[in-house]
C-alpha positions in Angstrom: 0.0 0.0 0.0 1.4 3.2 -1.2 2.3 6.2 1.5 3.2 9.6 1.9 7.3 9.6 2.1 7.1 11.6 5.0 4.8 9.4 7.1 6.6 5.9 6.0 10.0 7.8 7.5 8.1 9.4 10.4 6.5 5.1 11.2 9.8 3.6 10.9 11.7 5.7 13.4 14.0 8.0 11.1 12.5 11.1 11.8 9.4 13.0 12.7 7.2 13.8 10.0 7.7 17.5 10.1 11.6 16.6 9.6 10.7 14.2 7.4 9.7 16.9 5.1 12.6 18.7 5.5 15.2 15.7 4.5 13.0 15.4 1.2 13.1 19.1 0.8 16.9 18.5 0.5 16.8 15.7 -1.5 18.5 13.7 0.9 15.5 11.1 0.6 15.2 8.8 -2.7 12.8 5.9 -3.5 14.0 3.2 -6.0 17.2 5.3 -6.5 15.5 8.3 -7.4 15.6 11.6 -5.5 11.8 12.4 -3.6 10.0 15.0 -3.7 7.5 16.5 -0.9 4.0 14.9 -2.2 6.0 11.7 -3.2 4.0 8.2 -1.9 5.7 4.9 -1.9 5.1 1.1 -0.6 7.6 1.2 1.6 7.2 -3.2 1.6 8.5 -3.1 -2.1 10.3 0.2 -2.7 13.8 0.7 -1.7 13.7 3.8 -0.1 16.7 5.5 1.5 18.3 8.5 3.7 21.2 9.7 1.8 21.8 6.9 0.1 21.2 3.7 3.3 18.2 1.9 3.3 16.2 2.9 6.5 15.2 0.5 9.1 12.5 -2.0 7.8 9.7 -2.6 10.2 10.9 -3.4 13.7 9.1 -4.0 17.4 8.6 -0.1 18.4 9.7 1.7 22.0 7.3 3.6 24.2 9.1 4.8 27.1 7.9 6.8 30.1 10.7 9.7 31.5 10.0 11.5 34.5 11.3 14.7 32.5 13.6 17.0 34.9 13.8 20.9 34.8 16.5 22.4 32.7 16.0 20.1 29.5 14.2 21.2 26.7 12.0 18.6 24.1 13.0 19.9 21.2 15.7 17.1 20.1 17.6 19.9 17.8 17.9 23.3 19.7 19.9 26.2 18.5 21.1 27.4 21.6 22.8 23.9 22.7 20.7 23.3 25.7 20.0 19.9 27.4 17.3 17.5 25.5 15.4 14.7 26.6 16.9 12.5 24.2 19.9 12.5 26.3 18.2 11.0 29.1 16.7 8.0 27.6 19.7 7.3 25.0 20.3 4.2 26.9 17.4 2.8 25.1 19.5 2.9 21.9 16.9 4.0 19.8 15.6 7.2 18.0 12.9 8.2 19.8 11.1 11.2 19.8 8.8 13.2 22.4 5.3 12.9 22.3 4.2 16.3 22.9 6.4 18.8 24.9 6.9 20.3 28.3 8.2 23.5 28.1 12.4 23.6 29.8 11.1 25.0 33.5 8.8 22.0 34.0 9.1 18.5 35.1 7.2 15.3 35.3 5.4 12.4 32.6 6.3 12.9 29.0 6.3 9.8 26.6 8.3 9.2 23.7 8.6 6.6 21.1 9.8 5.6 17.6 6.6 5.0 16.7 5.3 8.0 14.5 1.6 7.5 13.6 1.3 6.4 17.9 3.0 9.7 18.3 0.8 11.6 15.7 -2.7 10.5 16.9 -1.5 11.1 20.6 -0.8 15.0 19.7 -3.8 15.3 17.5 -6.2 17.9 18.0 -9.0 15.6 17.8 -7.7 13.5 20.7 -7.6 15.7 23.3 -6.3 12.9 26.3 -6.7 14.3 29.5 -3.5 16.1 31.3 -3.2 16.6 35.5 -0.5 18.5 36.6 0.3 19.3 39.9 0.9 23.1 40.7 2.8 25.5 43.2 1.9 28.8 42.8 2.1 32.3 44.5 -0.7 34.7 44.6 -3.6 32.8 45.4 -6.9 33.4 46.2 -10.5 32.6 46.5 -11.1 35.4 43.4 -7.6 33.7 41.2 -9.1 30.4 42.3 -12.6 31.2 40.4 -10.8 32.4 37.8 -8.3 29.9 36.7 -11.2 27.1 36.0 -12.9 29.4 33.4 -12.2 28.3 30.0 -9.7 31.3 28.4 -8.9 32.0 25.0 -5.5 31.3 24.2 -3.6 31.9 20.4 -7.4 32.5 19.5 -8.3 28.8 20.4 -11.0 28.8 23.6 -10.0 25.8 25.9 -12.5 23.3 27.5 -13.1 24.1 31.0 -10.1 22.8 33.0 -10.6 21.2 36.4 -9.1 22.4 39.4 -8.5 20.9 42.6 -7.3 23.4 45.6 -4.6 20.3 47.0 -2.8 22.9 49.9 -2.6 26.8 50.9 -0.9 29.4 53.4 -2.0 32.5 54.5 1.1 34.2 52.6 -0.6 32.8 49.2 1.1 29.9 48.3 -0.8 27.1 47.1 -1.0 23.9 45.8 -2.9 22.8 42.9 -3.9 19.9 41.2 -5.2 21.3 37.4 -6.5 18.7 34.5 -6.5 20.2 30.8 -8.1 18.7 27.7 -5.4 20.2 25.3 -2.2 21.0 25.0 -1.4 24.6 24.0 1.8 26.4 24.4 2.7 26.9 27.8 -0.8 26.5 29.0 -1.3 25.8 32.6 1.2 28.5 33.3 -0.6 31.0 30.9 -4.0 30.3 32.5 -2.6 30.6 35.8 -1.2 34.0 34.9 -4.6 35.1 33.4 -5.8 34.4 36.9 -3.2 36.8 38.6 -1.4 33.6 40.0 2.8 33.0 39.4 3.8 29.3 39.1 6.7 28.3 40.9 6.7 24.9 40.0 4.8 23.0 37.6 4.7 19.0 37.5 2.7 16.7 34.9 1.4 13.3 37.1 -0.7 11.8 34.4 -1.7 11.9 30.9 -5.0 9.6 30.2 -4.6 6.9 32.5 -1.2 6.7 32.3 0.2 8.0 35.8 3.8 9.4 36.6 3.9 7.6 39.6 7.2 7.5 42.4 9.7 7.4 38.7 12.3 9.8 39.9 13.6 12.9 38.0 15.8 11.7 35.0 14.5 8.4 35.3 12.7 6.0 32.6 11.0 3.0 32.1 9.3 1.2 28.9 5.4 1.5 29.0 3.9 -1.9 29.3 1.4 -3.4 27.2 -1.6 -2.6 28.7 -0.5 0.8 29.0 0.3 1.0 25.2 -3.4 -0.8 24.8 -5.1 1.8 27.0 -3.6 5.0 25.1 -4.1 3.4 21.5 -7.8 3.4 22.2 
């Protein structure tokens, strides 16, 4: 069955499909012996396709690994400014694998990766919308930030679903605890509707995505998902 170049690339763990399209953009990609082009298709069980000029990996047993991601590393696997990655923490597993998602470099906890690119792609897509908890510290709260930070805002001109908020912990100075679930995944989002609500966050800490649950994994630690975890986010 034919496919897009991009996505048969992006499934057998050379790249993600947005990179994908940027090693066919410079015809470092060719099927068959001839240079692709972005639009190209292919059946990657007869077609000889290849990254500058070596066959890529035919179809393998793919990693899902859970990291406890620390602060100070970013998710973006090629930064400019030669800052920590993620990738670094799980090479071990001596595989490409790429993040599912992102957590921005300030905050910690669950994010999955894999080498898997259409588990990857229907994870992130809009349409999913898996259910994200994190768990909160903030300054400046109040019973007036707390009614405010669980209206749905508008953020990049998208209007979120309704988040739910759980008050976990507070002190008279205005320090709190919080336990917030989102349906989405925007840029920077808890922190942004936090700050709508007049609140600072201090610390910021995903514990679960779907029923998939951080758990006692320490910072900068990982562990493969097992199958029934792989089962339940596949649904």
């Amino acid at each position: 069955m034919k496919e897009r170049i991009q996505k048969i690339l992006s499934a057998r763990g050379v790249a993600s499909r947005r990179r994908a399209e940027g090693l066919i953009a410079a015809g470092r990609i060719s099927c068959n012996s001839v240079i692709c082009s972005l639009g190209d298709s292919a059946d990657a069980d007869l077609d000889e396709i290849c990254l500058d000029g070596k066959p890529i990996p035919s179809k393998q047993e793919y990693v899902y690994i859970l990291l406890h991601k620390p602060r100070g590393y970013v998710t973006t696997l090629s930064d400019e400014k030669g800052r920590k990655n993620v990738a670094q923490l799980v090479a071990e597993c001596n595989r490409r694998v790429y993040p599912v998602g992102r957590l921005d470099m300030d905050s910690e906890g669950l994010l999955l990766l894999t080498d898997d690119g259409n588990f990857a792609n229907r994870l992130t897509h809009p349409s999913h919308e898996i259910n994200k908890t994190y768990r909160v510290w903030v300054r400046g709260y109040c019973e007036l930030a707390m009614k405010q930070v669980k209206k749905p805002i508008t953020l990049d001109g998208y209007t979120i679903a309704k988040p739910t908020v759980k008050l976990i912990s507070h002190s008279s100075d205005g320090d709190a605890q919080l336990e917030i679930t989102i349906h989405e995944g925007r840029n920077r989002q808890v922190r942004r509707m936090c700050a709508a609500a007049g609140m600072i966050v201090k610390r910021l800490v995903r514990i679960s995505e779907g029923d998939i649950k951080l758990g006692n994994l320490s910072p900068g630690s990982w562990r493969y998902l097992t199958q029934e975890e792989i089962s339940l986010l596949n649904k």
